[in-house]
N, C-alpha and C positions, 0 to 999 in steps of 0.2 A: 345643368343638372340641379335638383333642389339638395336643400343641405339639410341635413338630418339634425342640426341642431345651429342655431345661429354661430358663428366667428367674430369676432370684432375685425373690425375693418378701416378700423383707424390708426391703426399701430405701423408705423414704417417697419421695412426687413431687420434693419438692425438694431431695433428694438427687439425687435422677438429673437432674434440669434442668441442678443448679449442675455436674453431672459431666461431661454434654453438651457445656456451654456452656466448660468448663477443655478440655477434650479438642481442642472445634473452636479457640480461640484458639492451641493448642499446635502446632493439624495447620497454620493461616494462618503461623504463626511457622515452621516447616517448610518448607513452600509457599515461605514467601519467599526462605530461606535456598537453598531450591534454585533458585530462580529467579537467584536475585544469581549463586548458586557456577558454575550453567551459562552464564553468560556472561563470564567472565573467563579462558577460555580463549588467548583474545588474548593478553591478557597475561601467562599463565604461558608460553608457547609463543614469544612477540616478548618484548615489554619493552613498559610503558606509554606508546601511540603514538597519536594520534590517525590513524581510517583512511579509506579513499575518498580525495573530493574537498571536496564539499562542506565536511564537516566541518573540513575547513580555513580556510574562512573565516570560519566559523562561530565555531573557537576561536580566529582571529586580530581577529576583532571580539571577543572575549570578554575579550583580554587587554587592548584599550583600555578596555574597561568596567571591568576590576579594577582597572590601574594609572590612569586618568584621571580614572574618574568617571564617573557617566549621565548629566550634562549633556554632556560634552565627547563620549561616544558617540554619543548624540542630534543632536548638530551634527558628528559625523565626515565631513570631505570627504577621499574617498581620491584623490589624483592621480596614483597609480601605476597604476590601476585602468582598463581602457580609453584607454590613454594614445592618442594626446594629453585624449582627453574627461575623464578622471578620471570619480568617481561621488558623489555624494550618500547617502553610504550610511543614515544615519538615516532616511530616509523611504524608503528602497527593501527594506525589511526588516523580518521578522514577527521583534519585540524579544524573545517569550517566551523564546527557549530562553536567550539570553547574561543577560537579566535574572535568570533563575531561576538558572542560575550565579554572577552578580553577588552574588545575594542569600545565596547559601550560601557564597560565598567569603569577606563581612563578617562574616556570623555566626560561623562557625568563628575567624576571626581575633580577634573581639571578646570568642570563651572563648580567646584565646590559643594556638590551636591552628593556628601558621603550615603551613597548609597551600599545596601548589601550586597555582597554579589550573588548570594541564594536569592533574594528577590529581585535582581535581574534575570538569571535560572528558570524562574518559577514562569516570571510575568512573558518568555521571551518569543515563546509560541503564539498567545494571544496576541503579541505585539505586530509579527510578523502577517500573522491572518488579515490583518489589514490591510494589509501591500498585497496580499495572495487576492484580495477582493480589488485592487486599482488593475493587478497584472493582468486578473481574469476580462478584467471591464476591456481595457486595451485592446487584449487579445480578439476579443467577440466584436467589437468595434471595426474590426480590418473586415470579420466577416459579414456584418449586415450594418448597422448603427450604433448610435449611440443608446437607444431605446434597448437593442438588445444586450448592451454592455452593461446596462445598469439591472437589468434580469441576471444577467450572471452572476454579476459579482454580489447581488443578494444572496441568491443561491447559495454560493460558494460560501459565503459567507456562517452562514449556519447551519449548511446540511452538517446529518451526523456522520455520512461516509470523511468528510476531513476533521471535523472538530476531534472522533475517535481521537487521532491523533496529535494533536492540539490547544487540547486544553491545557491550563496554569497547572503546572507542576512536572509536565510531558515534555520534559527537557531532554526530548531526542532527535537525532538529525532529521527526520522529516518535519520537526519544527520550522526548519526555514527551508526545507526542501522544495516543497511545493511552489512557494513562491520565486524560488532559482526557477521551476522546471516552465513554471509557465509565462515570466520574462525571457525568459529563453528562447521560447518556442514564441514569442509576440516577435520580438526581436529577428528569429529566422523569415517568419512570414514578411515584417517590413523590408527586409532585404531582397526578399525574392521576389517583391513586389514593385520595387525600386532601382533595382539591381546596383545596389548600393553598399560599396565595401566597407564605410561605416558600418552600417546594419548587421552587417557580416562581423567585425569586430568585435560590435556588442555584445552580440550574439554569444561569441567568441569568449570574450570573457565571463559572461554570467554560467555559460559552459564550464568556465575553471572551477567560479563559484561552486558551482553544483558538484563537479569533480573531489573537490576538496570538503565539502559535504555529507554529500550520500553514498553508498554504492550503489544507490538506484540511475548514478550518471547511465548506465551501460541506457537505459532505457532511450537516453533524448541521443547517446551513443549510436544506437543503430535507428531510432525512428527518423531524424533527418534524414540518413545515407537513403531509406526505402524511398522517401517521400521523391528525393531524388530522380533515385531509380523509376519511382511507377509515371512522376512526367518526362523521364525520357523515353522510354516503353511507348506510351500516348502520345509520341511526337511532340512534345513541350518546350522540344530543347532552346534556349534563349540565352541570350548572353548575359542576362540576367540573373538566368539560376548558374549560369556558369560562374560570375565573380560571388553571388551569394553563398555558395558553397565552399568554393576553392577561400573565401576569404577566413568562411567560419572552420573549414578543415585545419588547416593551414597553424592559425592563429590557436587554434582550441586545442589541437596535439600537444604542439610545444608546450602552450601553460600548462596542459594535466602533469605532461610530465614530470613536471615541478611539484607536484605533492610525493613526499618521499614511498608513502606506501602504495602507489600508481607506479612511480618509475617511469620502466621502458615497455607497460603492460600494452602501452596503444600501437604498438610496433609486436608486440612479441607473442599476443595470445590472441586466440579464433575470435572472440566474443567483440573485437574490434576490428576485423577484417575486412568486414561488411564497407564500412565507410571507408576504407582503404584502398577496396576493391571500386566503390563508387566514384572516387577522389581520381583514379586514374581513368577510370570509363569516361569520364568529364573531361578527362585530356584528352584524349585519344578524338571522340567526339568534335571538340571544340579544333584541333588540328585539322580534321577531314574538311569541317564548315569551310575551316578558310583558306584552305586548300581549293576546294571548290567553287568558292567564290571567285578564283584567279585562274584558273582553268575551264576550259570551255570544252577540252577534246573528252568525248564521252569514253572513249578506249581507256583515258588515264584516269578516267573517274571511277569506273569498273575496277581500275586495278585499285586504286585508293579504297574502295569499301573493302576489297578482297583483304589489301594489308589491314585494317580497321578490324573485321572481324579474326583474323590472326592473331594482331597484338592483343584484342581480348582474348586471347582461347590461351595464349602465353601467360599473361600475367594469372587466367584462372589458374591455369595445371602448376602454375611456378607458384603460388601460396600454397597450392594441396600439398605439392611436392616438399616446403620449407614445415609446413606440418608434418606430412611425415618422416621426416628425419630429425625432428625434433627442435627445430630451430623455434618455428610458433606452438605455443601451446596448446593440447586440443582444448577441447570442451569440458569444461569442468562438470562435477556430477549435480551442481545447484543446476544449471542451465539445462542437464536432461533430466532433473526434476520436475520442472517446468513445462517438458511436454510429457514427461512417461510420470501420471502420477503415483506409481507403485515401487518408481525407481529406488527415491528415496528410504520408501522404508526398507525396501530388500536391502539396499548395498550402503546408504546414508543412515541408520535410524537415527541419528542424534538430531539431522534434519525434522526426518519426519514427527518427532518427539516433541517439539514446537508447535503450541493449539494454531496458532498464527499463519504456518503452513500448511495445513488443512486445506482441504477444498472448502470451497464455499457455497454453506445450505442456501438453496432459493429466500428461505425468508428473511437472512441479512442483504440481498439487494434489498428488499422493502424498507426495511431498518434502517437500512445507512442513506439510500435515496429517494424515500417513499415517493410520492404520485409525479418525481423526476423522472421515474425506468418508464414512464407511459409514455411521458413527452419525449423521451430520448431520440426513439426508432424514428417517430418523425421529426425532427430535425436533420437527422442524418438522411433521410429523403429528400427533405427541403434542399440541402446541399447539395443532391445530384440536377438539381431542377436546372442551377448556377451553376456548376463544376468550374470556379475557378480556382487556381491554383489550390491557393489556402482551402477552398471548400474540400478541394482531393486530399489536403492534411490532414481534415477534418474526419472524412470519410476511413482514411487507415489510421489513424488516433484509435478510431471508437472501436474500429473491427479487433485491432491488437491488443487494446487494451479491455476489450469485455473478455477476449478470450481469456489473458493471465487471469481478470481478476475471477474466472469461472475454476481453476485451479489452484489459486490460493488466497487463504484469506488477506492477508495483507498487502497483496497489488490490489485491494479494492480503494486503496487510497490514490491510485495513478489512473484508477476509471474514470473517478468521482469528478475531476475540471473537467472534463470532455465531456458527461451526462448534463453538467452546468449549463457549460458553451451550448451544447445541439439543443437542452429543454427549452433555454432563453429565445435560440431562435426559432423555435416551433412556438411557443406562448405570445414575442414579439410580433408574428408575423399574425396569429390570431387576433392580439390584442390592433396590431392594424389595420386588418378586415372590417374588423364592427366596431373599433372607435372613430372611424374615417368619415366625414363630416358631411359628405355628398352620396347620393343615393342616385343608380341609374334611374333614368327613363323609363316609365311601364308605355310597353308596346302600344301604337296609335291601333284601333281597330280600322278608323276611316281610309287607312294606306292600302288594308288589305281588300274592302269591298270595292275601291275605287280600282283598282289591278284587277278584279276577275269583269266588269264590264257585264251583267247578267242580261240586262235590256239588247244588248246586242250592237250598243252604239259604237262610234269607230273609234277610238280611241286620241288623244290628240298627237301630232306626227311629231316628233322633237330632232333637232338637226343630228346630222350622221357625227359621229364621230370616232375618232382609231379605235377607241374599245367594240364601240357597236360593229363595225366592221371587219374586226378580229372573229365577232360572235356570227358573221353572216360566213365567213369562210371554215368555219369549222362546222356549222349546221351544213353547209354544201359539202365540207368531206361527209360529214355522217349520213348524206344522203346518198351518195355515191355509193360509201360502205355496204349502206342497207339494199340496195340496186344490185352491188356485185356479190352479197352474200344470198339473197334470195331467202323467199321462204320465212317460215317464224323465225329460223335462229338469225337471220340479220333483222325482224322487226326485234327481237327481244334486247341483241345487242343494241339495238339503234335507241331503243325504250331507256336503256341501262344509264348510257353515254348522254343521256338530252337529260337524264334524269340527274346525273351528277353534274351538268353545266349547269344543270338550273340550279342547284343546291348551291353550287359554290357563289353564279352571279346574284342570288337572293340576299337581301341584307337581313343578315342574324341580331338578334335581339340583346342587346346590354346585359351583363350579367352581374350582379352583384350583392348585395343585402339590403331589403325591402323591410323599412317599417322601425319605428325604434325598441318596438316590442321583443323582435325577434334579435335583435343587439343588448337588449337587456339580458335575456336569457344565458344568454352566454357567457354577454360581460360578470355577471353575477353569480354563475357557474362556476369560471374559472377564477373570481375574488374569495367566492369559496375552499375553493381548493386551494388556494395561497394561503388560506388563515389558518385551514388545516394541518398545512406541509411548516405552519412555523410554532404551532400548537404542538405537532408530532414531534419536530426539532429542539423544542424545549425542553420537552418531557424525556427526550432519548438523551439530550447533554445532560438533563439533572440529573436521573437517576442512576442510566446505565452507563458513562464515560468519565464523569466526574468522579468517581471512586477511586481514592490511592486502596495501591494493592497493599500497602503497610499499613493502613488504618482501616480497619470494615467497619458496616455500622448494621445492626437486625433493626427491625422495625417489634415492638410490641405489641400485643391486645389490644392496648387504649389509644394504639397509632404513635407513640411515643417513640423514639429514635436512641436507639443504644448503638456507643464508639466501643468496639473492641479493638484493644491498641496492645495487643500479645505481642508481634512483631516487633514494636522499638521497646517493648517492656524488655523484650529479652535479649536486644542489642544491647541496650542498656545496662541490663546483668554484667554481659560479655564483658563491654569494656572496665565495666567498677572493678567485676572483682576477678580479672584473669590478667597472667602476666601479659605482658607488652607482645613478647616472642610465643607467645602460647598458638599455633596451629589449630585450625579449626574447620573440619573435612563437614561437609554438606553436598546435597546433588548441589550441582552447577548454576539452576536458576537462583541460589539467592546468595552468591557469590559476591557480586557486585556490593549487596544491600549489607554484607557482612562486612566488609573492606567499609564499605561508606560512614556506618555507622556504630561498628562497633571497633574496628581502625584494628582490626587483626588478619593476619597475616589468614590466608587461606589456602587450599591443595587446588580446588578449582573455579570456575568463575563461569560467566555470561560471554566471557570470546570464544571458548566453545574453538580453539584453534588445535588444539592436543587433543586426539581423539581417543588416545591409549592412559593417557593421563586421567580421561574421564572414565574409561572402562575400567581403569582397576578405583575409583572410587563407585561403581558399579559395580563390580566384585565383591568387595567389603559390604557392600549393602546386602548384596545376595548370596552371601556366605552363609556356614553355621559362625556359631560365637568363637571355638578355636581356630578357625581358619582364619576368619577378619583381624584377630589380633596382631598377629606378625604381619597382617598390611597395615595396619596402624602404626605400629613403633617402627617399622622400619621409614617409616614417613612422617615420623615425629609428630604424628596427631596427636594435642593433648584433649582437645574437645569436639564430641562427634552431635550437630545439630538434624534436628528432621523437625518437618511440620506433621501435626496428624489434626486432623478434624474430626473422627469420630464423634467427640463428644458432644460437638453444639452442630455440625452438620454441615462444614465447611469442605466442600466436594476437590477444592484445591489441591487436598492434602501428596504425602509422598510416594502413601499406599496406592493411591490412583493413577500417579508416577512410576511404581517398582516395573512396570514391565517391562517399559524405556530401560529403566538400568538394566534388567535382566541381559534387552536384546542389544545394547549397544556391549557388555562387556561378552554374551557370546561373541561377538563378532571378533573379540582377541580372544579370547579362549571356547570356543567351542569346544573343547571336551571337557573341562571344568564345570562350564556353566549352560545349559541347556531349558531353552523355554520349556517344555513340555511339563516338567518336573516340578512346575511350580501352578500344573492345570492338577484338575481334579475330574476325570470324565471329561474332561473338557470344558468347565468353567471354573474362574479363579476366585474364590472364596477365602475366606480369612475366617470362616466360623467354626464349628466341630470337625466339620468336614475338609480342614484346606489339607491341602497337601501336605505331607513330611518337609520337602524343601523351602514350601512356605512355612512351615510354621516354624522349623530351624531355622530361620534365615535371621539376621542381624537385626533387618531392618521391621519383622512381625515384632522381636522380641523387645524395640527401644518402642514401637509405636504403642502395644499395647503390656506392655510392664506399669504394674500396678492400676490399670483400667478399671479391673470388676472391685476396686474398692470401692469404687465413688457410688457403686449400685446397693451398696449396705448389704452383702449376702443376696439379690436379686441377679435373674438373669442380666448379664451387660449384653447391652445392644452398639450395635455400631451405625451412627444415624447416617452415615455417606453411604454406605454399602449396604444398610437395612439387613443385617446378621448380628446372629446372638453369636454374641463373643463366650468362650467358655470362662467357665467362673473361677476354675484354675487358671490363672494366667502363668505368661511367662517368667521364668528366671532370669537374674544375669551373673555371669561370675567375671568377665575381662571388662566391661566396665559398671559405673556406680552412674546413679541418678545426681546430676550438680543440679538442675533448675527446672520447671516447667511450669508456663506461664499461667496466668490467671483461668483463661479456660482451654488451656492443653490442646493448643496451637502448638505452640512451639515449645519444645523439648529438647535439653541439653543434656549430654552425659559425656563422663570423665572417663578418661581412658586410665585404666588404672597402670600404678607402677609392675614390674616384677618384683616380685617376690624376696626378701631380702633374705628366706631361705632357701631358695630358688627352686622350690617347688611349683609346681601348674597350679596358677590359680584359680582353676575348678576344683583342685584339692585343697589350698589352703583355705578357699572358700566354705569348704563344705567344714573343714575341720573346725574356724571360727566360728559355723553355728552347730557346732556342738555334734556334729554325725561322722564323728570316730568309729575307726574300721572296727569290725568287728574279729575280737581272738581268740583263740580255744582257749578254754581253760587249761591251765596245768593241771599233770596228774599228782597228786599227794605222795609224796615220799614214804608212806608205811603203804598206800596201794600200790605202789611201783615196787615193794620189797617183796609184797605178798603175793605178787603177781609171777 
């Protein structure tokens, strides 16, 4: 064949091997350096900050671990945490991410390299992406080569479906999760591949890892046990997958257990059954084989599959059976959120109240995968082409994981490897079509004039041989044929049959790609579309993932960049000037951010594990003013925080929120608190027109108390919600304004004392500004004589 472009041909094999092999470790060193550099954005752009929510408790547990010790984090009781309850935090908590920080903050110290542990915190996610782009390479490697390993792990590398969660300062468990999930799962495939109870170990333990991590474990929890299940289903059974499994079961149980807030959860609730139910079908299985292997009488083999299918039907009905009696636990309502997406808000809202568990709009797949959702579908074709093992893990990977991430926004980060893995080897296998150095044969024309023989000459006689022979006893059956069917329909069949032998004994033509023209095109097509996909991935990590949610920034007129930094402005406040034990009630998402930063004690927080504890600070919000206060004092609130955005246009704010609190505290008090009562016709307004319940509510009266000042006597407008605010604003009489930040963001207010003449403070209020009851006058003592 000729070659579409010269080769050298003077290089021995292992030359070029060891060439390969420097080039790909150099292209991984690359890989990674872009993956770290694209995510410290943040931090060129802020200052090294840890961002969100969570993340803050995450580094303020992290700093008890570095300054105290893991014993004294392991036995952490926080009492500022859900105050009055405080929390247990040691066993309420997956230890991986602050331990793995613990563990890198000794080492480095121990080379004397006094590092911070906020910027170990900050840097720990970008650090990890790097290993997430080696696991991914590995991974894809088992499925086609090295060429597609090093497409993945670019991929993976800078798409914005993982960076979202990744970037310097996103110091939360899917920091290092990802990279657990896809060692993990590299790790199962070389076991199964190997049948190697090493592999199985590995496995095994990076399984703990993740355990002790995420509680996204349940995910590689039951994706294994399936992968399992669907090659024994397809007759796979091997002893192979049998110690790969039984090794990683086995070994993966016992360690989860060892994380204290797991326990005895992989024995005792549905959401791990799966693989338990798997773990024993493998026995059962694997007994029949070798039973059978040693037996010959077909009577006891019959009865052997009879008991086989028995001991499964036992062990099924004996889990139902241990569920309902309460031994396993059912299904929790996160897990039939998952498939019923309306569950959550009806019976969960606190779930549903979370932007994060949203379903997810069509055009965040573009967003987070852009021209990877094209390449995806076929790579996952390309897999069935091979259906080897791994390619079948491949195939239920992507079908499971497109569906979660089609109902909620944040399993879009468990699509994202497997979109990598499939686009790589859909892109791979193109990129080896038309970079492939040899070009077929174009058809000889003189083969085919020289076979039809037009002059009528004889053709020359060539010796008989088995095949030709084969071809002279099937032209004499098809003679026969057409003799005993008579008539057209045995010439037609006879026509049909000589016409398919000929087809098949004719030689077919090379197929392949012709021309370097037509290899350009392509090749050039899809280098385009790579510079595009890391042009889109720069632009989606700078602008839209790089943002701490504590510092925002507006862009100006002249394109100039403004830091609005309300948020630690009025942490800040908090901690200067409020006592130590001072109480400070806020909805629940900026709990964490109060604890972290302003080091006060709060009523609720981001664990979001008391769900009664948050509805009556949802009550309080959704109260009139005398109603909220006896929830305040009796909970020792001394300061009550809210965000509002109206006035620079910040859509975040609480009022966007209030409905969340409405429906989560009806869910404890439906007859106190009822949605409807806070509609208007049926839309919820906050201008002339809002409701009575809205506009008496706590939470109308702290957001928009003293608003229509800033308008100087003009209508105020509310730029989130686009309504004129009335120019009368609100009163307060049970609390006072302490703080509100530079542009009224964040607003604080003081719960006031009682009364030290213990009068209602709507009346001692009223009486301080001067609107004393009104008396009759007395009548005069000479009209009262005359009368």
């Amino acid at each position: 064949m000729p070659a579409a472009y010269p080769l050298p041909s003077d290089l021995s094999p292992a030359t070029v091997t060891n060439t390969a092999s420097l080039l790909r470790i150099i292209a991984l060193a690359l890989i990674s350096g872009a993956a770290i550099a694209s995510r410290l954005f943040a931090v060129i752009n802020f200052e090294s900050i840890i961002h969100e929510f969570d993340p803050w408790f995450n580094y303020r547990a992290t700093k008890v671990l570095a300054s105290q010790g893991f014993y004294e984090f392991w036995n952490w009781f926080d009492p500022t945490a859900w105050y009055p309850l405080g929390r247990v935090v040691g066993g309420t908590i997956y230890p991986g991410l602050m331990a793995t920080s613990g563990v890198i903050y000794n080492l480095l110290h121990a080379l004397n390299l006094p590092v911070d542990i906020r910027n170990i915190c900050v840097l720990l996610a970008p650090g990890f992406s790097a290993l997430t782009a080696w696991a991914t390479y590995m991974f894809t490697k088992e499925l086609k080569d090295e060429s597609a390993g090093l497409l993945a792990a670019a991929f993976i590398g800078i798409v914005p479906g993982y960076i979202s969660r990744s970037v310097a300062g996103s110091y939360d468990n899917e920091a290092i999760a990802i990279f657990l999930l896809m060692f993990t799962f590299y790790a199962w495939i070389k076991a199964l591949k190997q049948g190697s109870a090493f592999w199985g170990t590995v496995a095994a333990v990076f399984y703990f890892y993740m355990v002790a991590a995420w509680g996204g474990y349940a995910f590689i929890t039951n994706m294994i046990p399936l992968h399992a299940l669907v090659l024994l289903l397809m007759g796979r059974f091997t002893g192979r997958l049998y110690v790969a499994y039984s090794s990683w079961y086995a070994i993966g149980t016992l360690s989860s257990m060892q994380v204290p807030f797991v326990g005895f959860q992989p024995i005792r609730t549905s959401e791990h059954m799966a693989a338990l139910g798997v773990f024993g079908l493998l026995q059962i299985v694997a007994f029949a084989q070798l039973v059978r292997a040693h037996v010959s009488s077909k009577q006891f083999q019959e009865l052997l599959f009879t008991a086989v299918i028995s001991l499964g039907l036992i062990g099924f009905f004996g889990i139902v059976g241990l569920t309902y009696k309460g031994w396993i636990a059912p299904w929790t309502g996160r897990f039939y959120s998952l498939w019923d997406t309306g569950y959550a808000k009806k019976y969960i809202p606190i779930i549903a109240s979370v932007s994060e568990h949203q379903p997810t709009a069509w055009p965040s797949f573009f967003m987070d995968l852009h021209f990877l959702i094209f390449l995806f579908p076929a790579g996952v074709v390309m897999c069935f082409r091979t259906l080897r093992d791994e390619h079948v893990f491949v195939i239920i990977y992507a079908v499971v994981a497109s569906y979660f991430a089609g109902v909620m926004v944040r399993l879009m980060l468990t699509l994202t490897p497997v979109v990598c893995v499939s686009a790589a080897v859909a892109l791979s296998s193109l990129m080896d079509t038309y970079l492939d150095p040899t070009e077929p044969n174009a058809e000889d024309d003189t083969s085919d004039s020289s076979s039809t023989h037009p002059t009528g000459t004889t053709p020359t006689t060539t010796p008989a041989t088995p095949a030709t022979n084969k071809k002279a006893k099937k032209n004499k059956e098809k003679e026969k044929e057409k003799e005993s069917t008579g008539g057209v329909l045995g010439e037609l069949v006879s026509n049909v049959a000589s016409s398919a032998v000929a087809a098949k004994s004719a030689p077919t033509a090379e197929k392949g790609v012709f021309g370097i023209d037509t290899r350009l095109i392509v090749l050039l097509n899809s280098l385009g579309l790579l510079l595009f996909f890391v042009v889109h991935c720069t632009w989606a990590t700078s602008n839209a993932y790089s943002s701490p949610s504590v510092v925002l920034s507006s862009t100006g007129s002249d394109g100039s960049k403004n830091l609005i930094d309300d948020f630690r402005e009025a942490y800040h406040w908090l901690r200067q000037n409020t006592a130590e034990d001072a109480v400070v009630m806020s909805w629940w998402d900026y709990g964490y951010q109060i604890a972290g930063m302003a080091d006060r004690p709060t009523l609720v927080d981001n664990n979001t594990w008391n769900n009664t504890h948050i509805a009556t600070v949802g009550k309080a919000m959704a109260s009139p003013e005398d109603i909220a206060y006896p929830i305040l004092r009796k909970h020792d609130v001394s300061y009550v925080l809210i965000i509002f955005g109206g006035l620079i246009g910040y859509s975040g704010d609480d009022i966007n929120k209030f409905l969340w609190m409405v429906r989560i505290a009806q869910g404890v008090w439906p007859d106190e608190i009822q949605e409807p009562n806070y509609f208007n016709r049926g839309e919820y307004r906050v201008d002339s027109e809002a409701a009575p319940a809205m506009r008496d509510s706590l939470m109308y009266k702290m957001s928009y108390y003293r608003f229509a000042e800033l308008f100087g006597g003009q209508q105020p407008v509310d730029r989130v919600r686009g309504q004129h605010v009335p120019i009368q604003g609100p009163t307060l009489d049970y609390l006072e304004e302490a703080y509100t930040s530079e542009n009224w963001i964040v607003r604080i207010y003081e719960v006031k004392k009682d009364d030290v003449l213990g009068r209602d403070l709507k009346i001692a209020n009223a009486f301080n500004q001067g609107k004393k009851r009104k008396r009759t006058k007395p009548v005069s003592r000479r009209k009262a004589i005359s009368a």
